[in-house]
SEKE-179370 format. One record per residue (C-alpha): residue number from 1; residue in three letters; y, x, z. Coordinates in Angstrom, 3 decimals, always signed. Example, Ala and Ser with C-alpha at 12.3 -4.5 7.8 and 13.67 -1.06 7.14 Angstrom:
% SEKE-179370
1,ala,-4.500,+12.300,+7.800
2,ser,-1.060,+13.670,+7.140
***
This chain:
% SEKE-179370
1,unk,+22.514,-5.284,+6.994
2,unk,+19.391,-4.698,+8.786
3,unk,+16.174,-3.057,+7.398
4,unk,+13.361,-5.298,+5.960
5,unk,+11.505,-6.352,+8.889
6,unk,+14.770,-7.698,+10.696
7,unk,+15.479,-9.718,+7.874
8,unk,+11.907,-11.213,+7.010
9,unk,+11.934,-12.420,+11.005
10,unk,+15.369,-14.099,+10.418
11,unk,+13.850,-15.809,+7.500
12,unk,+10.987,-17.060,+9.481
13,unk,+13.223,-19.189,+12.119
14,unk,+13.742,-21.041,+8.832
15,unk,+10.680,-20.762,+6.819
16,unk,+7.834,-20.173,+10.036
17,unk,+4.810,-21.000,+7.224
18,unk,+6.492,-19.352,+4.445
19,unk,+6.533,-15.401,+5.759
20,unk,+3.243,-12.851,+6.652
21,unk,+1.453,-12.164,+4.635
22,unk,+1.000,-9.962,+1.345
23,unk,+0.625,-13.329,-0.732
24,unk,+1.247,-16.813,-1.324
25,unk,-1.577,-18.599,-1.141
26,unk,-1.632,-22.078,-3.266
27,unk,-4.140,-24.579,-3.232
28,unk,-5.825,-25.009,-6.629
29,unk,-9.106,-26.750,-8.063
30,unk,-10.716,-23.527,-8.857
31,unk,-9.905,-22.286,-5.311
32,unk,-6.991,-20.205,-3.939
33,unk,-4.344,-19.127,-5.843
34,unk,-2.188,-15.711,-4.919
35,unk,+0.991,-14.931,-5.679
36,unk,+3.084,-12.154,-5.284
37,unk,+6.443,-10.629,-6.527
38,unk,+7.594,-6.911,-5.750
39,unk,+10.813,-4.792,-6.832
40,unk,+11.152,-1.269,-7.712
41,unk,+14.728,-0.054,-8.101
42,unk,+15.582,+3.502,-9.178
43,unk,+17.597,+6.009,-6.776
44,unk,+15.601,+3.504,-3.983
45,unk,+11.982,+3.804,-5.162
46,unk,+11.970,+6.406,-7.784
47,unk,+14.595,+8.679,-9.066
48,unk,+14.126,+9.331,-12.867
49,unk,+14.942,+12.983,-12.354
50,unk,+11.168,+13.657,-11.505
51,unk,+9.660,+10.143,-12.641
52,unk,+9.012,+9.017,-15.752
53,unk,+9.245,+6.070,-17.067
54,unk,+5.712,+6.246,-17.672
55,unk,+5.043,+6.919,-14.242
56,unk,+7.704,+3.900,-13.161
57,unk,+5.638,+1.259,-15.237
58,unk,+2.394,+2.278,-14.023
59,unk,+3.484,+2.282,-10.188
60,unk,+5.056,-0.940,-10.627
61,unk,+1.858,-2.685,-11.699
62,unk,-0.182,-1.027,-9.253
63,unk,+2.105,-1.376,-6.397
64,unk,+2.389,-5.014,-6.463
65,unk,-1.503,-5.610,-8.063
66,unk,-2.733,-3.876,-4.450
67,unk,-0.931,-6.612,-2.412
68,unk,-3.737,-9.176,-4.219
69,unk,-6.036,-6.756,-3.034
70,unk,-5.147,-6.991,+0.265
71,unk,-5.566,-10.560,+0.671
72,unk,-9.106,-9.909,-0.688
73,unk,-9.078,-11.620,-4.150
74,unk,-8.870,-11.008,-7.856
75,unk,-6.050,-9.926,-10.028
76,unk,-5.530,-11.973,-13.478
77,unk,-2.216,-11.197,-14.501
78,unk,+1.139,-10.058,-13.948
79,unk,+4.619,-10.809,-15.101
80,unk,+7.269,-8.519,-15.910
81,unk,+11.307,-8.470,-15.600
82,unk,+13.574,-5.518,-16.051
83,unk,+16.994,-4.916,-15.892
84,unk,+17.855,-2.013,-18.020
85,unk,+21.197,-0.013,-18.179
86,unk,+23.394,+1.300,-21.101
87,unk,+21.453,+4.609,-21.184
88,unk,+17.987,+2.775,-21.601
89,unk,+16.971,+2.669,-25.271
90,unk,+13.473,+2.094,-27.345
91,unk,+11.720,+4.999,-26.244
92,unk,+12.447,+4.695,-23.264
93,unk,+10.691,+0.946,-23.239
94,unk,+7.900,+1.853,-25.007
95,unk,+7.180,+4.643,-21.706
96,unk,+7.814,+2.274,-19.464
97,unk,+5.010,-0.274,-21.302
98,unk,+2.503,+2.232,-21.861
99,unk,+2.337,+3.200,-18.441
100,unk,+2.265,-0.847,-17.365
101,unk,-0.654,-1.004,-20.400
102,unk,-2.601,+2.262,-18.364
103,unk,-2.733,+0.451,-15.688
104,unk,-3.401,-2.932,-16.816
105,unk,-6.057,-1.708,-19.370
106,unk,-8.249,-0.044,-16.504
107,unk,-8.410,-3.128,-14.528
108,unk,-8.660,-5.768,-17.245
109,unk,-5.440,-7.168,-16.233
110,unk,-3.516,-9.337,-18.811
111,unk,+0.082,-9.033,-19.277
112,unk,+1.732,-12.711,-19.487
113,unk,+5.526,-12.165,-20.326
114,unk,+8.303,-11.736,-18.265
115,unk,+12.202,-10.941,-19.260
116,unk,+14.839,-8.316,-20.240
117,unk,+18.016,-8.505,-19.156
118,unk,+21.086,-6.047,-18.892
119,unk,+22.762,-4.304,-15.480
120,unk,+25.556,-2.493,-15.032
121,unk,+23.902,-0.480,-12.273
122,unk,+20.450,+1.356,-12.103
123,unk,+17.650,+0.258,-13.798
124,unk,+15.042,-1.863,-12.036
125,unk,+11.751,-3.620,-12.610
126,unk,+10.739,-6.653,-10.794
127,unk,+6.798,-7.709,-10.962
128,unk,+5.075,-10.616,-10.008
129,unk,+1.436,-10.792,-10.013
130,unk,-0.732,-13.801,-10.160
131,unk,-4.572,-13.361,-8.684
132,unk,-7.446,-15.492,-7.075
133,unk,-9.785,-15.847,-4.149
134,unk,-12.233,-18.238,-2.527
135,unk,-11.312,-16.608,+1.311
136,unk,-8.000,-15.286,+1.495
137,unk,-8.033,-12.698,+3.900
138,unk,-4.678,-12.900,+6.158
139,unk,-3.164,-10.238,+8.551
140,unk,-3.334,-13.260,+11.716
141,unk,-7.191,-12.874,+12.015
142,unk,-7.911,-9.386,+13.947
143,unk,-10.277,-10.266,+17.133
144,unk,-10.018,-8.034,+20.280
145,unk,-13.191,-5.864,+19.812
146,unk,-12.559,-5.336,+16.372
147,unk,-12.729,-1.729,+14.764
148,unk,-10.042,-0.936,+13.113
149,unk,-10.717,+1.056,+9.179
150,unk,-8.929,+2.804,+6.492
151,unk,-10.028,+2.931,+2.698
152,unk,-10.112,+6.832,+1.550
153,unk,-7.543,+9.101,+2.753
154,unk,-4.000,+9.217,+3.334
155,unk,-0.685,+11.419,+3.772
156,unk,-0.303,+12.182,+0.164
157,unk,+1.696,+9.790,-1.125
158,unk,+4.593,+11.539,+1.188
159,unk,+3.517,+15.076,+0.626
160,unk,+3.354,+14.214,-2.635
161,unk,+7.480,+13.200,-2.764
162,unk,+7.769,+17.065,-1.295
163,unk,+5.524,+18.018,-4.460
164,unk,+7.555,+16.072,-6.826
165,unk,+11.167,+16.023,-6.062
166,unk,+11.463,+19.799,-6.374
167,unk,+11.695,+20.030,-2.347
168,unk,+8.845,+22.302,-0.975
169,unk,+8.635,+25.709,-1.652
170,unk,+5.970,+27.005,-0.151
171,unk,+2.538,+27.845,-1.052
172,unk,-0.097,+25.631,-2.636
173,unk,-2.833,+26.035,-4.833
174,unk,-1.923,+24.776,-8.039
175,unk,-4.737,+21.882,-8.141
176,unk,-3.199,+20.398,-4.382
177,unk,-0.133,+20.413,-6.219
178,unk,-1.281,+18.144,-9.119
179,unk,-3.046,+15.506,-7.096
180,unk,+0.060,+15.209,-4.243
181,unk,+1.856,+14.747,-6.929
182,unk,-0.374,+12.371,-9.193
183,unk,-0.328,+10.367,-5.459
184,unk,+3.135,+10.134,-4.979
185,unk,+4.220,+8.815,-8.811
186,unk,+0.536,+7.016,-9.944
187,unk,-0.795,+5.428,-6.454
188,unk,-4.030,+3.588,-7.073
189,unk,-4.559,+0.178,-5.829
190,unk,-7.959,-0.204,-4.103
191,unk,-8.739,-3.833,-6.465
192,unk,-12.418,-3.410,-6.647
193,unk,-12.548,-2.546,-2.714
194,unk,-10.314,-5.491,-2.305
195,unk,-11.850,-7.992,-4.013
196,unk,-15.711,-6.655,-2.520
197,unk,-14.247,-7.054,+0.872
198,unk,-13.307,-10.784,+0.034
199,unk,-16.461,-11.666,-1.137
200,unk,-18.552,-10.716,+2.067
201,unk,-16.512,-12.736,+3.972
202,unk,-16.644,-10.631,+7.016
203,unk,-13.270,-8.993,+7.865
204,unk,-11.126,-10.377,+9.841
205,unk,-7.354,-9.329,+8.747
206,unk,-6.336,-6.753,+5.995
207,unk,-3.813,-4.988,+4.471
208,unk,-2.376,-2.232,+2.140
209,unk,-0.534,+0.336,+3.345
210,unk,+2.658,+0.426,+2.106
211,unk,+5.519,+0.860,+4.568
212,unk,+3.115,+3.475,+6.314
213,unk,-0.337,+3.487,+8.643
214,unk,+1.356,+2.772,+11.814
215,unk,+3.708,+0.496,+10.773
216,unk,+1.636,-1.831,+8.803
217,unk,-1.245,-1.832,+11.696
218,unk,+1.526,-3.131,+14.049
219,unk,+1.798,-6.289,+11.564
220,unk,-1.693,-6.907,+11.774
221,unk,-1.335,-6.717,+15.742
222,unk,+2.041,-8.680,+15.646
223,unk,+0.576,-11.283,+13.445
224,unk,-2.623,-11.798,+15.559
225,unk,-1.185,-11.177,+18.934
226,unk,-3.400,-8.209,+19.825
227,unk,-3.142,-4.861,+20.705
228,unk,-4.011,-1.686,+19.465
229,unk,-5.423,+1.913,+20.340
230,unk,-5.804,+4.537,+17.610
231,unk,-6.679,+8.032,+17.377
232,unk,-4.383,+9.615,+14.754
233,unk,-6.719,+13.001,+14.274
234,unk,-9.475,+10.253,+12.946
235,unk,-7.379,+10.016,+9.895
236,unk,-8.883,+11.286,+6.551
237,unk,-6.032,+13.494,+5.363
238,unk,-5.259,+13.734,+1.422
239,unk,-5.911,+17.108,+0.038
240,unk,-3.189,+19.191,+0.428
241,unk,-1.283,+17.196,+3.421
242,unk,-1.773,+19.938,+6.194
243,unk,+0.294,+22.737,+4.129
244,unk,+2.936,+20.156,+3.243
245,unk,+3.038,+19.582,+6.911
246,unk,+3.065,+22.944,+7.958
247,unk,+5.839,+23.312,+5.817
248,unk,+7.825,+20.629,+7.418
249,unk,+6.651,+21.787,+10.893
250,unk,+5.195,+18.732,+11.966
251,unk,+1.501,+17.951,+12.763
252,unk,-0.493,+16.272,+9.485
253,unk,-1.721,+13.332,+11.082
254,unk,+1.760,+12.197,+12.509
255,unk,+2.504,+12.755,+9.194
256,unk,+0.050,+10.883,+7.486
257,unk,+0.102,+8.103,+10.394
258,unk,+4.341,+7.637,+8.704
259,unk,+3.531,+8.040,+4.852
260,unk,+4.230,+4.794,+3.014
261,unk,+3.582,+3.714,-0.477
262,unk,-0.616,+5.016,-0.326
263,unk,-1.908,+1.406,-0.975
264,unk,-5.110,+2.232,+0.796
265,unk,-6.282,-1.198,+2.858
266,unk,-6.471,-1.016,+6.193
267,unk,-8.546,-3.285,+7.818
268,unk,-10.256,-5.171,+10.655
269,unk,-14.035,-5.765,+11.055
270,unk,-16.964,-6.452,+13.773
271,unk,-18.226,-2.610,+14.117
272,unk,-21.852,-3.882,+12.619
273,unk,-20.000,-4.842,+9.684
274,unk,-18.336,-1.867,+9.589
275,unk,-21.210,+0.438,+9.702
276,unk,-22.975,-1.471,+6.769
277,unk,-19.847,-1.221,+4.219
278,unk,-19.405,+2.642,+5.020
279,unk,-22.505,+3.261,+3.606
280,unk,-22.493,+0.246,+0.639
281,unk,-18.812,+1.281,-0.209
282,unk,-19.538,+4.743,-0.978
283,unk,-22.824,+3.763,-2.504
284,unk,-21.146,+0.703,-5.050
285,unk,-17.802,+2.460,-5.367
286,unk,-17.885,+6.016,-4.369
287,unk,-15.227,+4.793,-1.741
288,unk,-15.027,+5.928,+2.095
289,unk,-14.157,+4.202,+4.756
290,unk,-13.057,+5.176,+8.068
291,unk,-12.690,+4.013,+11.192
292,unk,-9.764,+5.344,+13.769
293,unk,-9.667,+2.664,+16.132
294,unk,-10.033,-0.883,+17.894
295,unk,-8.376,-4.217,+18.739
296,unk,-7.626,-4.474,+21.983
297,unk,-6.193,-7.667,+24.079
298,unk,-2.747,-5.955,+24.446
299,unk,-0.721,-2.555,+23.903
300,unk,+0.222,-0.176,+21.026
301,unk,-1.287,+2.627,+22.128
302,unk,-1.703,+5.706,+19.741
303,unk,-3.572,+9.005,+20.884
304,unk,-3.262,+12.469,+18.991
305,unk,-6.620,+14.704,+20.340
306,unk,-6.280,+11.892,+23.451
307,unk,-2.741,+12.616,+24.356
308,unk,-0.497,+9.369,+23.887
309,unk,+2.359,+9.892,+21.049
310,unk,+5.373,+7.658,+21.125
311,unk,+5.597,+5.249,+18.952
312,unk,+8.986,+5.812,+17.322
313,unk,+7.334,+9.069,+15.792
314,unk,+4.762,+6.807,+13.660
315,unk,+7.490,+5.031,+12.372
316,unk,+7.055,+4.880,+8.273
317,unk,+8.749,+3.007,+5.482
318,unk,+12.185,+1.131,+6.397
319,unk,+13.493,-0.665,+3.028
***
């Protein structure tokens, strides 16, 4: 079978309207209508010998909630379906919803229903997640001249598996070692960044970063047939990344441009635009913003301290 991307473009021979972007979007009377479905599955996305289900519930909402961020709109609700196994019991449900309820609670995000139903192999939770927007913003849309941003920093969420799984044994102060951790099992999605960036009206494709920096910016170039030249060593780096990378023996940026699962939104914008939100962002919502590169007409050219790397290091994510 091949990985995820291979699959999606055999789909679209079939379905060319119906794959590309983060969302569905749905005419309605009230304006657009998102929706979205995603799938964690344990021993693939999580292993419960360092998660909890706690931490599963929570990721789950916030995982999928961050792709109606990326579209630029409004999250209203999400439904739930799990498929437990013979060793799930009571307790182990009630984790699993308080974690969802965490999430949910923080972001005034209602819980609609969903289903329970029994597997004889790992558990898994599938969640769909129903939001809004007046302006959907799509991936196709990036304009050669465009600067390319990131929302707040990124690396941790695969320093952070290091952290969690037991792995690294080096040395780290004990505070790195609660928030790579914290980043790898609770990622945040950026919903109020999200949904501020839809209502300006001013960027021209978006995303969250899920399969990894690199990877994801090449949909936004494949999507609007441009090209694109970054400099990695722009890349805000999550507290703790370098020593993780260190550790590994590889340099933190390449590291950071290949970590999946951070749900930060990458993004493309006129530089003027740009400029004005790095300020207002940090100002509204004590977010940063950071730009590491531009839209050009063709190419997928990435730099480290101006030296081009090749591209199959940047590689992230492969489902």
């Amino acid at each position: 079978m091949g990985n995820e991307f291979e699959l999606i473009n055999e789909l679209r021979g079939r379905f060319p309207k119906f794959l590309g972007d983060d969302c569905a979007v749905v005419n309605s009377l009230d304006g657009k209508l998102l929706l979205t479905t995603d799938e964690m599955v344990e021993n693939i996305h999580f292993s419960l010998d360092y998660f909890s289900y706690e931490d599963v519930g929570y990721k789950a909402v916030s995982s999928a909630s961050s792709d109606i961020a990326a579209m630029g709109g409004v999250v209203d609700g999400v439904l739930l379906a799990i498929a437990i196994p013979e060793k799930f019991d009571g307790k182990n449900l009630a984790s699993l919803y308080d974690g969802i309820h965490t999430f949910c609670k923080c972001k005034n995000i209602e819980i609609f229903g969903g289903n329970i139903s029994r597997t004889q192999n790992e558990f898994h939770i599938v969640t769909t997640v129903l939001g809004h927007c007046e302006r959907p913003i799509m991936r196709s849309g990036a304009k050669i001249g465009d600067t390319i941003y990131i929302t707040g920093t990124l690396g941790g969420a695969k320093a952070g598996y290091f952290i969690t799984s037991g792995k690294f044994d080096g040395e780290i102060s004990p505070l790195e070692r609660d928030l790579l951790s914290i980043r790898h099992r609770r990622p945040r999605a950026r919903l109020d960044v999200g949904k501020f960036l839809g209502e300006i009206g001013k960027i021209s494709a978006m995303l969250d970063i899920s399969d990894g920096f690199w990877s994801d910016l090449i949909h936004i170039a494949e999507e609007s047939d441009v090209g694109v030249d970054i400099e990695l060593s722009k890349i805000p780096l999550y507290p703790g990344v370098g020593k993780i990378a260190k550790w590994l023996n590889i340099d933190p940026y390449i590291l950071a441009a290949r970590s999946g699962e951070e749900y930060e939104l990458l993004f493309t914008a006129p530089s003027e635009i740009g400029e004005q939100l790095q300020k207002i962002l940090i100002d509204e919502l004590d977010v940063p913003i950071t730009a590491v590169g531009k839209i050009t007409q063709s190419g997928r050219i990435a730099k480290l301290n101006g030296e081009k790397i090749q591209s199959e290091k940047l590689v992230g994510w492969e489902h």
